[in-house]
PQR file with spaces between the fields and no chain letter, atoms N, CA, C, O and H, PARSE charges and radii, in Angstrom:
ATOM       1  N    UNK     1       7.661  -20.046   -8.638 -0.4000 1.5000
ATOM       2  CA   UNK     1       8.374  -18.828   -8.307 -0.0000 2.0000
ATOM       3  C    UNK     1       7.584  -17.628   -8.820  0.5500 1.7000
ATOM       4  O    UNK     1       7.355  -17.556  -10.027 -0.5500 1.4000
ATOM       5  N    UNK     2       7.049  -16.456   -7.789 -0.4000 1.5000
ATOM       6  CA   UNK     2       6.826  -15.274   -8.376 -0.0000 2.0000
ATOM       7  C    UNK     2       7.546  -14.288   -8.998  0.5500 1.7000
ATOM       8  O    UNK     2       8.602  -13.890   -8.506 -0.5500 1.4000
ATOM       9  H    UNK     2       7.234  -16.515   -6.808  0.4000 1.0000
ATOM      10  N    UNK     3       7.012  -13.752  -10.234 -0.4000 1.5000
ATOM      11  CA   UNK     3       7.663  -12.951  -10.469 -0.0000 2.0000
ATOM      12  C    UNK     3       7.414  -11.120   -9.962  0.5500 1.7000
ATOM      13  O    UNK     3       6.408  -10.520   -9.583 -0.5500 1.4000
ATOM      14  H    UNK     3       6.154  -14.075  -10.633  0.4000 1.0000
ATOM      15  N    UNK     4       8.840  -10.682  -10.182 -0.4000 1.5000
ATOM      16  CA   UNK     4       8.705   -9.317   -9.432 -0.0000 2.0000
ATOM      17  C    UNK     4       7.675   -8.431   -9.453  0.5500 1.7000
ATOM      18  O    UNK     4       7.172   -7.763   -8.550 -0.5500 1.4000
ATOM      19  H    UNK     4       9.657  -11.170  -10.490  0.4000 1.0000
ATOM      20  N    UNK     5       7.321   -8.562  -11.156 -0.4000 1.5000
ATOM      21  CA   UNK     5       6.437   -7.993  -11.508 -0.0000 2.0000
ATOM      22  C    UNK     5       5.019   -8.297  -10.761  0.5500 1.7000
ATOM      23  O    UNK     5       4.402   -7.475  -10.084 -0.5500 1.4000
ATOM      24  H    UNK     5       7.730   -9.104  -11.889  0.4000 1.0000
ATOM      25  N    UNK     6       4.641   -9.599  -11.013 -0.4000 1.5000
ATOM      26  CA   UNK     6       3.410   -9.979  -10.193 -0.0000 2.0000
ATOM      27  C    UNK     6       3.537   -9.655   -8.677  0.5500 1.7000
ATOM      28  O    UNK     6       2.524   -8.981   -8.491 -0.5500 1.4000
ATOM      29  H    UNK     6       5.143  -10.266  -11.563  0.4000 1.0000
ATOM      30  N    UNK     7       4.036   -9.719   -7.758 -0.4000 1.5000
ATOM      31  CA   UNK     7       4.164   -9.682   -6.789 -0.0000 2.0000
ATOM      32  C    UNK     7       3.542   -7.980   -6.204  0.5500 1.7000
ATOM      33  O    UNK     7       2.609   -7.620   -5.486 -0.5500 1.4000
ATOM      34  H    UNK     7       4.859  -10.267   -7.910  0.4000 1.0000
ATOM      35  N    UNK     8       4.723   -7.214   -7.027 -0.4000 1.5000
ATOM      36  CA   UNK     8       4.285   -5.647   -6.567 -0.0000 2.0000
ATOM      37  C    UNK     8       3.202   -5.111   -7.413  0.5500 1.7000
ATOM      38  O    UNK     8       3.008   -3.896   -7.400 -0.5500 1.4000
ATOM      39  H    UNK     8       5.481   -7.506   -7.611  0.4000 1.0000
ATOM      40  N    UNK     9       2.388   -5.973   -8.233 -0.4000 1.5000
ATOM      41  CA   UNK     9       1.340   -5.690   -8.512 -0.0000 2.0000
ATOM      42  C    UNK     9      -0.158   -6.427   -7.510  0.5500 1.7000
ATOM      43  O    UNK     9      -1.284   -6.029   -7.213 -0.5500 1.4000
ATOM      44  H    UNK     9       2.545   -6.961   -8.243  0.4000 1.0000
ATOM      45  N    UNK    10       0.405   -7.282   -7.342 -0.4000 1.5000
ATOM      46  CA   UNK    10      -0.712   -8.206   -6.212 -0.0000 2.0000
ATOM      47  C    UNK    10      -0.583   -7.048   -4.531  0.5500 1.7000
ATOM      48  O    UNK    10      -1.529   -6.625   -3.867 -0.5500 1.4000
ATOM      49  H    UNK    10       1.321   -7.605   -7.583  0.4000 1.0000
ATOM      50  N    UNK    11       0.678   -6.862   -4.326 -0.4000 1.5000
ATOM      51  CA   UNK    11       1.016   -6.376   -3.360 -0.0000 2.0000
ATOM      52  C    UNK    11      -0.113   -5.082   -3.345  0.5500 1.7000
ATOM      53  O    UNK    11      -1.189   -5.116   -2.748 -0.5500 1.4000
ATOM      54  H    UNK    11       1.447   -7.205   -4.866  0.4000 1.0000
ATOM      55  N    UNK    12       0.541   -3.643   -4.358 -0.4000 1.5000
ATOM      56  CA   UNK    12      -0.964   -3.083   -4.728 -0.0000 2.0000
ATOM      57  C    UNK    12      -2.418   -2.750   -4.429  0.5500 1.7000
ATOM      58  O    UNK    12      -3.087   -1.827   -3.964 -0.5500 1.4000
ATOM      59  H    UNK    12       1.415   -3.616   -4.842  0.4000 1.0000
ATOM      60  N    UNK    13      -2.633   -4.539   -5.164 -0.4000 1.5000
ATOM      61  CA   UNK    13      -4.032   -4.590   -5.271 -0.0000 2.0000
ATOM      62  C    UNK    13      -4.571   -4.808   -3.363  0.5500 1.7000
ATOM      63  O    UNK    13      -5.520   -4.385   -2.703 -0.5500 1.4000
ATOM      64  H    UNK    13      -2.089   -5.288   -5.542  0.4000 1.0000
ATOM      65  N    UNK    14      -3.557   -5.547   -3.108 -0.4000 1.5000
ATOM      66  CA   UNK    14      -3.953   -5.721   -1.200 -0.0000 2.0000
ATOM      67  C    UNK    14      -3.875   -4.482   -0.540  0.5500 1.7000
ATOM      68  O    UNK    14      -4.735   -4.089    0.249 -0.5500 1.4000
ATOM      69  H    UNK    14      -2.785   -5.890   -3.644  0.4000 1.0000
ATOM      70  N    UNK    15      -2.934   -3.903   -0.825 -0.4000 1.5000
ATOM      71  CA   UNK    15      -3.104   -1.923    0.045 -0.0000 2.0000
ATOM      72  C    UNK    15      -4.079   -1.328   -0.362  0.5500 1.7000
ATOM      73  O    UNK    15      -4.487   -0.734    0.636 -0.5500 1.4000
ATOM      74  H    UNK    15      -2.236   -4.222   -1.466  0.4000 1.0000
ATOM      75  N    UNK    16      -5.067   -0.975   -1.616 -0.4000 1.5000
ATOM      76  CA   UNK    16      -6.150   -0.800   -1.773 -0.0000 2.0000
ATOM      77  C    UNK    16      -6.895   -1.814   -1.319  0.5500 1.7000
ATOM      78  O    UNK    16      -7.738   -1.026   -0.890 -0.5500 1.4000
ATOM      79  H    UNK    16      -4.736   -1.457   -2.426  0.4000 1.0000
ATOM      80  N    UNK    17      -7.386   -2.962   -1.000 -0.4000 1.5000
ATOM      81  CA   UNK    17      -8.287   -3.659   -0.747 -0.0000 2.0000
ATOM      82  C    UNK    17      -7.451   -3.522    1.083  0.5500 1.7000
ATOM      83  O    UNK    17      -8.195   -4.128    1.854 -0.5500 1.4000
ATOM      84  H    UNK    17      -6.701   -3.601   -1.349  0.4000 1.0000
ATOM      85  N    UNK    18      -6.681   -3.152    1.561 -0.4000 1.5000
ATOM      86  CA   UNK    18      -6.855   -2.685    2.879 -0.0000 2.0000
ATOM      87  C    UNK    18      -7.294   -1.296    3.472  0.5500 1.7000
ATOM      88  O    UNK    18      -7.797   -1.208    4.592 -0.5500 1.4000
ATOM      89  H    UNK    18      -6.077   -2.660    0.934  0.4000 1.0000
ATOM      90  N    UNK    19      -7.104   -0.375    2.773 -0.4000 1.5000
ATOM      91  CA   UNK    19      -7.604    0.955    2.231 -0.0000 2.0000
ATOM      92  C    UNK    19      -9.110    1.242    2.471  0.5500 1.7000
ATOM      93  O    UNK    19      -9.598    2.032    3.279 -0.5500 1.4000
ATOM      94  H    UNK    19      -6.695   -0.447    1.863  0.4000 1.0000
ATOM      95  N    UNK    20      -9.886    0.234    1.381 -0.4000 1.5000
ATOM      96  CA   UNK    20     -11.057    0.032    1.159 -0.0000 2.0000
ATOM      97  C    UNK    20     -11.916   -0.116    2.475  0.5500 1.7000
ATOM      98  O    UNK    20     -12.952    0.486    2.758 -0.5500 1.4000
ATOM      99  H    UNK    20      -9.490   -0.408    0.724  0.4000 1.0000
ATOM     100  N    UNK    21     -11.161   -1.167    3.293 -0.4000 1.5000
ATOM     101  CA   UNK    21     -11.449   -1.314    4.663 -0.0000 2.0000
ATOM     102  C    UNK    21     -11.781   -0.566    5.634  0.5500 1.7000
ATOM     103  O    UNK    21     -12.849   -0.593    6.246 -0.5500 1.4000
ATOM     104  H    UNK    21     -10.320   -1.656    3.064  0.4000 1.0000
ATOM     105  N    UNK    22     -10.815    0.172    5.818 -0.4000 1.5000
ATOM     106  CA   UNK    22     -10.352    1.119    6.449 -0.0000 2.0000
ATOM     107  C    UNK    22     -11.309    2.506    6.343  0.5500 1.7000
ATOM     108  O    UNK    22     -11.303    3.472    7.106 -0.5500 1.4000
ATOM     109  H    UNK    22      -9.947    0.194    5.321  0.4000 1.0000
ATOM     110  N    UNK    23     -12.205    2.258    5.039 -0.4000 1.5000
ATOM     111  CA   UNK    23     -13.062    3.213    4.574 -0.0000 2.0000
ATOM     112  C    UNK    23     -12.163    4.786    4.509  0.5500 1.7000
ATOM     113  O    UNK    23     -12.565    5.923    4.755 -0.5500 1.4000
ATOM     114  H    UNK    23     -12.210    1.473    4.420  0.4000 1.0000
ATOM     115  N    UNK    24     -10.607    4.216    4.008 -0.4000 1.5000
ATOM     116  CA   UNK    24     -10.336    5.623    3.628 -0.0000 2.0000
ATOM     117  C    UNK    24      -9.911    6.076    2.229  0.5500 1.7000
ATOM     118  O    UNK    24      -9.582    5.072    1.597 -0.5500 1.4000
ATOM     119  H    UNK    24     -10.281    3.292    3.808  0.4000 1.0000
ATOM     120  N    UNK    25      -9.795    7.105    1.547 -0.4000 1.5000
ATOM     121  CA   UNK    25      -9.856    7.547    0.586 -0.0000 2.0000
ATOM     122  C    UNK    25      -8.152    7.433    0.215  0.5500 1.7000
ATOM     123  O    UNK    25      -7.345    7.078    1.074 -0.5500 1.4000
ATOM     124  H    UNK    25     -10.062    7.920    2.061  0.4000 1.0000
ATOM     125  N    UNK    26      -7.789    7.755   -1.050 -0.4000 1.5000
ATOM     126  CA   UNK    26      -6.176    7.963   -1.236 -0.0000 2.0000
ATOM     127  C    UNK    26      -5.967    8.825   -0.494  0.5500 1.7000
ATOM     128  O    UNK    26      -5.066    8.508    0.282 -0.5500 1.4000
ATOM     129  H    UNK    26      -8.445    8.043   -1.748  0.4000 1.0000
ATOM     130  N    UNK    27      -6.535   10.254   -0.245 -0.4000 1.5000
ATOM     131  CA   UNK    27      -6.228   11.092    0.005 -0.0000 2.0000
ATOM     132  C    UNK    27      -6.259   11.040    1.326  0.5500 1.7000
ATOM     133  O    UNK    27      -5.600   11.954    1.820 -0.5500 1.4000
ATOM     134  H    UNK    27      -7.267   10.512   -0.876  0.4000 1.0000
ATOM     135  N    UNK    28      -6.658   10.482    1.941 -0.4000 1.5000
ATOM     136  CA   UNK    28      -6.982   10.263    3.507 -0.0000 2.0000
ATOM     137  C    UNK    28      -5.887    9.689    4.161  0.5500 1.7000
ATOM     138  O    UNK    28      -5.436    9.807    5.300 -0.5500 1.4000
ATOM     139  H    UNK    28      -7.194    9.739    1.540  0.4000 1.0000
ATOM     140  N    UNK    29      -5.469    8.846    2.881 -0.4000 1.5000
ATOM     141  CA   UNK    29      -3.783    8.132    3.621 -0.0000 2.0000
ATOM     142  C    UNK    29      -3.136    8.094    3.474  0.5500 1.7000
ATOM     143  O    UNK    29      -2.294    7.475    4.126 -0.5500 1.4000
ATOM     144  H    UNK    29      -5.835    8.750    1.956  0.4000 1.0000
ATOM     145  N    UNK    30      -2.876    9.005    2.048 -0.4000 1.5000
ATOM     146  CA   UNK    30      -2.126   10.252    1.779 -0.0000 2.0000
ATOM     147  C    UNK    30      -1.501   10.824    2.787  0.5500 1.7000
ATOM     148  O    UNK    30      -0.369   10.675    3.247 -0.5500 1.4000
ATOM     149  H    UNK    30      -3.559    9.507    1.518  0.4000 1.0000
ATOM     150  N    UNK    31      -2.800   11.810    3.200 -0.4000 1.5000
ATOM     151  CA   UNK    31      -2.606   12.334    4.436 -0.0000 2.0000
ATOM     152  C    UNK    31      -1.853   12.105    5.834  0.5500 1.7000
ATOM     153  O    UNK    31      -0.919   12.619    6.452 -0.5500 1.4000
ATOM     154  H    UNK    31      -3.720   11.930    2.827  0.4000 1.0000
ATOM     155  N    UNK    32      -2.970   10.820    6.033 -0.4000 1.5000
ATOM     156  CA   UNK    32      -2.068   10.323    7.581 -0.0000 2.0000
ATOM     157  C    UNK    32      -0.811    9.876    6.976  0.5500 1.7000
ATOM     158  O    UNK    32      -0.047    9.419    7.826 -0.5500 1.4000
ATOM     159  H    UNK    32      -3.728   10.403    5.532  0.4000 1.0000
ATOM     160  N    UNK    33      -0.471    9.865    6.099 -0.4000 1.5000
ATOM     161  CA   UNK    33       1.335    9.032    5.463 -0.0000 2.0000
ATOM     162  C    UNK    33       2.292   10.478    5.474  0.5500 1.7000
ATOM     163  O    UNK    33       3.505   10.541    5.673 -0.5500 1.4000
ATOM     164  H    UNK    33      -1.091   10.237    5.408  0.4000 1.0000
ATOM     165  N    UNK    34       1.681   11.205    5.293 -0.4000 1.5000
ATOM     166  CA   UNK    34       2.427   12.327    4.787 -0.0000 2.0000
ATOM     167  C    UNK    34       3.368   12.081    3.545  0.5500 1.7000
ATOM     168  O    UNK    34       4.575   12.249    3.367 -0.5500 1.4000
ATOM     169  H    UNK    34       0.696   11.153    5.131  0.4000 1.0000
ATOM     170  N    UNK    35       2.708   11.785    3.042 -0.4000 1.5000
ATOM     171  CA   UNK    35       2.855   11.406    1.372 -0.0000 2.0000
ATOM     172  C    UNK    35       1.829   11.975    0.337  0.5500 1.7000
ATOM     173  O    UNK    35       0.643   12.148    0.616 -0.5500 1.4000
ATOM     174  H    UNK    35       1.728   11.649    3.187  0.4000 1.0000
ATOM     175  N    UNK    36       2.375   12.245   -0.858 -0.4000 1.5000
ATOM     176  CA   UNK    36       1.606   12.749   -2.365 -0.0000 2.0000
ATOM     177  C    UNK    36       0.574   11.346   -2.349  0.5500 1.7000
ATOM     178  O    UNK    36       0.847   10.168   -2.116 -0.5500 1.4000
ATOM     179  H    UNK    36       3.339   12.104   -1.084  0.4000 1.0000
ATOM     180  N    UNK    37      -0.625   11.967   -2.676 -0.4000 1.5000
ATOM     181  CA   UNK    37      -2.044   11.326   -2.774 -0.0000 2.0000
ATOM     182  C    UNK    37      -1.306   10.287   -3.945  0.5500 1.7000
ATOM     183  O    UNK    37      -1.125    9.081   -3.775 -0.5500 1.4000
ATOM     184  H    UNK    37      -0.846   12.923   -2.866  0.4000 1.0000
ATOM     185  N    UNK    38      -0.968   10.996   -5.050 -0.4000 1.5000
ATOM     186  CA   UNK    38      -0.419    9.966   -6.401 -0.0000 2.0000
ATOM     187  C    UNK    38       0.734    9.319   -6.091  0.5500 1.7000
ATOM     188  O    UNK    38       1.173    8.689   -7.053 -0.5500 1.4000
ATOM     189  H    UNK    38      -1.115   11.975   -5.188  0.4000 1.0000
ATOM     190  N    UNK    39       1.433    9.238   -5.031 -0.4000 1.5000
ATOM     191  CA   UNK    39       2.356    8.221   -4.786 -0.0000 2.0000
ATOM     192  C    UNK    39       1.507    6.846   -4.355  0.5500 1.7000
ATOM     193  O    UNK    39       1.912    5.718   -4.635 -0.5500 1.4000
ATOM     194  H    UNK    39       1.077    9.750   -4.250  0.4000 1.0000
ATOM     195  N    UNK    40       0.010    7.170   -3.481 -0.4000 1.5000
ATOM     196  CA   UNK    40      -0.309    5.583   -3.146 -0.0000 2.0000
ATOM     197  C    UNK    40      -1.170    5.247   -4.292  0.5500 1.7000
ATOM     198  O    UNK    40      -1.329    4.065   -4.599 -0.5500 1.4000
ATOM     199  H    UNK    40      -0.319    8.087   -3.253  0.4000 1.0000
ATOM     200  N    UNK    41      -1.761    6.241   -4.977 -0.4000 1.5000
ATOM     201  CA   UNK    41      -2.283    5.682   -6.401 -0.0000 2.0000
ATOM     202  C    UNK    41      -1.474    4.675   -7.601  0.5500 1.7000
ATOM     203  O    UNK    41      -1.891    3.850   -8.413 -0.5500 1.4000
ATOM     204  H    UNK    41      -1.632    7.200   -4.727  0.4000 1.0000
ATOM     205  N    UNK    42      -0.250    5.149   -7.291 -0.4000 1.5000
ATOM     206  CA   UNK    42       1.004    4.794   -8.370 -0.0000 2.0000
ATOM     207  C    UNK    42       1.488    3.338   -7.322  0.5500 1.7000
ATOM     208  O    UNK    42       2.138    2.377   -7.735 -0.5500 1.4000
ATOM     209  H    UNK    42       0.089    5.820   -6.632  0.4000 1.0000
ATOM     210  N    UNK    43       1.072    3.483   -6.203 -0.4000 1.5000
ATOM     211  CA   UNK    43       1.613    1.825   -5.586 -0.0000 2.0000
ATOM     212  C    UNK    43       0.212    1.237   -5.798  0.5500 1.7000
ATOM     213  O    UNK    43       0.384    0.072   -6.154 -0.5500 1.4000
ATOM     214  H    UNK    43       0.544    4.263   -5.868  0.4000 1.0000
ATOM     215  N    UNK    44      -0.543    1.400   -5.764 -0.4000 1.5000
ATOM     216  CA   UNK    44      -1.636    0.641   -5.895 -0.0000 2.0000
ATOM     217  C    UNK    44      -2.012    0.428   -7.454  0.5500 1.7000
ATOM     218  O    UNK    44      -3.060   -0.181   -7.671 -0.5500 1.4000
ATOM     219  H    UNK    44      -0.683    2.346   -5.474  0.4000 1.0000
ATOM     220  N    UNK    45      -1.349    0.818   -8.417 -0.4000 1.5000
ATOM     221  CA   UNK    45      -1.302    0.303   -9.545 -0.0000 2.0000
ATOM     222  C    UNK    45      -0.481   -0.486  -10.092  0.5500 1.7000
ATOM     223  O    UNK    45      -0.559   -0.957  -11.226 -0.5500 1.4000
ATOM     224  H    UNK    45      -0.497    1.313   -8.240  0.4000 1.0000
ATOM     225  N    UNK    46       0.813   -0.754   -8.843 -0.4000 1.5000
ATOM     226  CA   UNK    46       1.819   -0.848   -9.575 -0.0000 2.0000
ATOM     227  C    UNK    46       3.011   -0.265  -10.440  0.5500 1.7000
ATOM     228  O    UNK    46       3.900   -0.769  -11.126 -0.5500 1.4000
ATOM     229  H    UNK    46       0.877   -0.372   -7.921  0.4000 1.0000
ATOM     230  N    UNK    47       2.711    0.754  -10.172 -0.4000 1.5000
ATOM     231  CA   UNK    47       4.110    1.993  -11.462 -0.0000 2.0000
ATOM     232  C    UNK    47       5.572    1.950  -10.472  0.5500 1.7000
ATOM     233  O    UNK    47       6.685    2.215  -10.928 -0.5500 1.4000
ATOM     234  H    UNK    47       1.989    1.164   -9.615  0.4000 1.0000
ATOM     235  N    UNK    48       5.294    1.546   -8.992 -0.4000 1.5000
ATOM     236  CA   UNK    48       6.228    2.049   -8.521 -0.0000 2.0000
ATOM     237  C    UNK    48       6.241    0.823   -7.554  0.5500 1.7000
ATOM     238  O    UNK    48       5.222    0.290   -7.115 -0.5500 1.4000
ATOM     239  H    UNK    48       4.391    1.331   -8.623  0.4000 1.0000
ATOM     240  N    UNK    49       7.382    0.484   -7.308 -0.4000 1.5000
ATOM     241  CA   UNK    49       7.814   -0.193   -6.363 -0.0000 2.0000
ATOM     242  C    UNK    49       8.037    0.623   -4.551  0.5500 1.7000
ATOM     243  O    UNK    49       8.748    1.566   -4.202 -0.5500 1.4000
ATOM     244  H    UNK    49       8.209    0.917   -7.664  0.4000 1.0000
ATOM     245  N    UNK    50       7.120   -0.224   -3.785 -0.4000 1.5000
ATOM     246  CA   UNK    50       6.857    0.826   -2.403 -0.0000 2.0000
ATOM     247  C    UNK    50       7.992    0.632   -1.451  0.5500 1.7000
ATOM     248  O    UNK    50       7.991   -0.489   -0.942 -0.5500 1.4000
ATOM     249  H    UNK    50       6.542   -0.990   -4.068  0.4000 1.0000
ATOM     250  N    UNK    51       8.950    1.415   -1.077 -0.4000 1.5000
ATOM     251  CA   UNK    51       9.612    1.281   -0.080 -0.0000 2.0000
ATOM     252  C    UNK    51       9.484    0.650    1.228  0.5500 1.7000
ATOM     253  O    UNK    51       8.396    0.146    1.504 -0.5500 1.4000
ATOM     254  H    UNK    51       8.950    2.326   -1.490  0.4000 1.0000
ATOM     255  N    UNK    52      10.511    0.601    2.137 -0.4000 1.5000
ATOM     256  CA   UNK    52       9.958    0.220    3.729 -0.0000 2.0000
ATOM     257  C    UNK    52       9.626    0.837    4.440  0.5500 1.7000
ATOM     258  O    UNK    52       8.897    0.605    5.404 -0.5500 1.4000
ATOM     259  H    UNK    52      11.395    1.011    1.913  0.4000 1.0000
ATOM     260  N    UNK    53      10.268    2.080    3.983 -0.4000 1.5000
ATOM     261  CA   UNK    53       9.924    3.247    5.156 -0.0000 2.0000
ATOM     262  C    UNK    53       8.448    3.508    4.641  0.5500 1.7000
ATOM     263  O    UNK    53       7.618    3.169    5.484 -0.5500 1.4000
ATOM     264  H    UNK    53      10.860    2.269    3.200  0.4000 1.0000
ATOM     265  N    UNK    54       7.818    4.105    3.287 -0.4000 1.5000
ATOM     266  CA   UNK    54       6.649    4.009    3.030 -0.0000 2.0000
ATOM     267  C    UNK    54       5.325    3.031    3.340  0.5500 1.7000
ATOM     268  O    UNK    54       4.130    3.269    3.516 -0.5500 1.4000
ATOM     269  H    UNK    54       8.493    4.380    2.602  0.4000 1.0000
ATOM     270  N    UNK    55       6.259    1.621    3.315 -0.4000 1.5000
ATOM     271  CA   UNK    55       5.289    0.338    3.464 -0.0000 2.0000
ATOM     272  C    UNK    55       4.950    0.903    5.145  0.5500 1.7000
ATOM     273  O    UNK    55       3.777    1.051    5.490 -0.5500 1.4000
ATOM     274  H    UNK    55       7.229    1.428    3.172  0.4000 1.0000
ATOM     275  N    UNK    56       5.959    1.153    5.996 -0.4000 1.5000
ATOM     276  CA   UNK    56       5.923    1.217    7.385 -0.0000 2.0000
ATOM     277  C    UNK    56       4.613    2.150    7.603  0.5500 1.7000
ATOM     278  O    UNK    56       3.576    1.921    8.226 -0.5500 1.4000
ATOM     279  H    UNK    56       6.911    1.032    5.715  0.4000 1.0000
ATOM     280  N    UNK    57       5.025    3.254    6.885 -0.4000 1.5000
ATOM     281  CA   UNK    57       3.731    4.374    6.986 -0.0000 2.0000
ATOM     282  C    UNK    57       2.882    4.016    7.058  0.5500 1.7000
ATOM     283  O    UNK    57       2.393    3.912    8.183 -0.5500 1.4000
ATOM     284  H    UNK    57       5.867    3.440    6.380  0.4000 1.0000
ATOM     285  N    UNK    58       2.222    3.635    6.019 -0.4000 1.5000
ATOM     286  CA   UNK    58       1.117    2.968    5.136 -0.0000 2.0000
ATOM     287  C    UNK    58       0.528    2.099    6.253  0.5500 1.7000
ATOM     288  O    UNK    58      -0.607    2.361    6.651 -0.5500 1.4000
ATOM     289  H    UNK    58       2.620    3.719    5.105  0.4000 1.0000
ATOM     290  N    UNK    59       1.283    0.988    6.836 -0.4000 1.5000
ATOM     291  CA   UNK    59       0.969    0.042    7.757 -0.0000 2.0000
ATOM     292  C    UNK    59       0.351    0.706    9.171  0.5500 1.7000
ATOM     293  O    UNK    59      -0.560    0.352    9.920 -0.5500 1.4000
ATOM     294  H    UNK    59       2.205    0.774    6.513  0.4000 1.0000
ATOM     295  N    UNK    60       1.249    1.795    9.174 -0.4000 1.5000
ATOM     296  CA   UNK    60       0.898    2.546   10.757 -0.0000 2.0000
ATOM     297  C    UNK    60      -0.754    3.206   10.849  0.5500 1.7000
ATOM     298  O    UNK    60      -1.634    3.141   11.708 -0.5500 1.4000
ATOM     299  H    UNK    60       1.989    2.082    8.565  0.4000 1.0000
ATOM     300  N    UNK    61      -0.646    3.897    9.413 -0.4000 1.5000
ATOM     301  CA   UNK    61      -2.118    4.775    9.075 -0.0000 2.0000
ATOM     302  C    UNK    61      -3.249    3.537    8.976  0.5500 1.7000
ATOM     303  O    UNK    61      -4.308    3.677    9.588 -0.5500 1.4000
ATOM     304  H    UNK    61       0.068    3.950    8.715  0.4000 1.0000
ATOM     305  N    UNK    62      -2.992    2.287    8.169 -0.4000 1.5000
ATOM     306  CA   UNK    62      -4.111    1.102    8.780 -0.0000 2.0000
ATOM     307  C    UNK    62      -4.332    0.557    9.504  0.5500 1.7000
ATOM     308  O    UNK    62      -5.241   -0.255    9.677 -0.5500 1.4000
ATOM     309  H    UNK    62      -2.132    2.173    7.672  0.4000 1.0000
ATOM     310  N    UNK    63      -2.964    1.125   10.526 -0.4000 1.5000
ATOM     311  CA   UNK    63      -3.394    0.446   12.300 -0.0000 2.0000
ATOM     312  C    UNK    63      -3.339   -0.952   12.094  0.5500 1.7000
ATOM     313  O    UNK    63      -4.187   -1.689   12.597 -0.5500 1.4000
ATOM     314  H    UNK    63      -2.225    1.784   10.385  0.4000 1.0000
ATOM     315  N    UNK    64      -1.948   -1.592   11.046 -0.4000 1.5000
ATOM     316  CA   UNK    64      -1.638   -2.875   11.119 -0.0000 2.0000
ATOM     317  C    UNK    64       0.082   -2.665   10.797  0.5500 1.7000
ATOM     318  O    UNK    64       0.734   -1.740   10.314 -0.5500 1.4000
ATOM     319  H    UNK    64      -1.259   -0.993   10.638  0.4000 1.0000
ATOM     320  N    UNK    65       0.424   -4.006   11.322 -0.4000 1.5000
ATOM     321  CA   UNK    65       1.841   -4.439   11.154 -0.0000 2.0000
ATOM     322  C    UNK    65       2.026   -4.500    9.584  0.5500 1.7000
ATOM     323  O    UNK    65       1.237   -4.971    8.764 -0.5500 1.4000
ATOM     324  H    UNK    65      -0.106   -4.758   11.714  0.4000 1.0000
ATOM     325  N    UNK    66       3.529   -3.780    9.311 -0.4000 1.5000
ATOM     326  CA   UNK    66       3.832   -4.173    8.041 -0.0000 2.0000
ATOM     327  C    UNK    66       3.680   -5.714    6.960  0.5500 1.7000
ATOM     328  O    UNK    66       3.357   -6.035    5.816 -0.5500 1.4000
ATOM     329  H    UNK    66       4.170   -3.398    9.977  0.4000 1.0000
ATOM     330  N    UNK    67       4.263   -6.437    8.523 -0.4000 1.5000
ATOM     331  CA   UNK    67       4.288   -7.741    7.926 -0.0000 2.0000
ATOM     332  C    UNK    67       2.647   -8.279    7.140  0.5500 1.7000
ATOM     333  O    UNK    67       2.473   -9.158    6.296 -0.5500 1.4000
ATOM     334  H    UNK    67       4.525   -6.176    9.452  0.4000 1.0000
ATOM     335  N    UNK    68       1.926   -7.633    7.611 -0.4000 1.5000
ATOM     336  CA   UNK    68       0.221   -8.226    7.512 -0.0000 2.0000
ATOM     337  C    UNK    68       0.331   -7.739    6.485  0.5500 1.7000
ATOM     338  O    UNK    68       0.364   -8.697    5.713 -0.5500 1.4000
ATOM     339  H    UNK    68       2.068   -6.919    8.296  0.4000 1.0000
ATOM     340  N    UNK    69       0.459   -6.394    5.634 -0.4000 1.5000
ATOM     341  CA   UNK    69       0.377   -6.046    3.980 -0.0000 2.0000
ATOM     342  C    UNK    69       1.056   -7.012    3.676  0.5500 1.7000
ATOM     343  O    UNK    69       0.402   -7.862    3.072 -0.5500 1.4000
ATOM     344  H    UNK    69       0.433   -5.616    6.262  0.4000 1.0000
ATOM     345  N    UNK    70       2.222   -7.285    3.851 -0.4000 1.5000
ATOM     346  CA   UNK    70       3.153   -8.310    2.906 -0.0000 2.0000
ATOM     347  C    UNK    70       2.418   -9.758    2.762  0.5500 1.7000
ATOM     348  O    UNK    70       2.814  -10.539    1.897 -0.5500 1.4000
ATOM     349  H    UNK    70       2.754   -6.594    4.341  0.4000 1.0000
ATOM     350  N    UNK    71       1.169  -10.152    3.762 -0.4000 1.5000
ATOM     351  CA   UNK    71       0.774  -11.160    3.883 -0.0000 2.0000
ATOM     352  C    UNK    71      -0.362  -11.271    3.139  0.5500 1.7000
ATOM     353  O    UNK    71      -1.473  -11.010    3.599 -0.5500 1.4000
ATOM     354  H    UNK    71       0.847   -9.517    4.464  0.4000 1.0000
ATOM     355  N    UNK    72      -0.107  -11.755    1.677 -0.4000 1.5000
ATOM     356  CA   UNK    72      -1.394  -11.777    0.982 -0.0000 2.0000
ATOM     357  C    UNK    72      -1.171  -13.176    0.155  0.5500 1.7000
ATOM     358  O    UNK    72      -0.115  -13.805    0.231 -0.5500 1.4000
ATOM     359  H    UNK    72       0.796  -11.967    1.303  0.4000 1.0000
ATOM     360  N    UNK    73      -1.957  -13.467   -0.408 -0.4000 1.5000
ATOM     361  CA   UNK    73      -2.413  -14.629   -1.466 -0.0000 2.0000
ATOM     362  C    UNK    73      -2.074  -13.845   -3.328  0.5500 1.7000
ATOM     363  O    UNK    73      -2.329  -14.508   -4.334 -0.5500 1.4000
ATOM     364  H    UNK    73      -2.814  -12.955   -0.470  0.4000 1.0000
């Protein structure tokens, strides 16, 4: 069983390592999110637990389905 903690920290580490991809900056998807640059810094560390409507964003600006972030190892 995972715990919560691990999970939205792994979760995180996969939106930056999709990010990375994407060759865009925080601020870049920030941007296309219309979201504070330090809100995806603070999910990609973990401080904050990411919403759906945010996850949705996030997913739209990498030009992938939500479900595919949620789909990590």
């Amino acid at each position: 069983m995972i715990l919560e903690e691990e999970y939205i920290s792994s979760l995180g580490v996969h939106i930056r390592q999709l990010r990375e991809q994407k060759n865009l900056s925080q601020q870049n998807l920030a941007d296309i999110c219309n979201i504070p640059k330090i809100t995806i810094g603070r999910i990609e560390r973990a401080e904050v637990s990411v919403t759906i409507k945010t996850l949705i964003k996030i997913a739209n600006a990498l030009e992938i389905e939500p479900k595919d972030i949620l789909n990590f190892k």
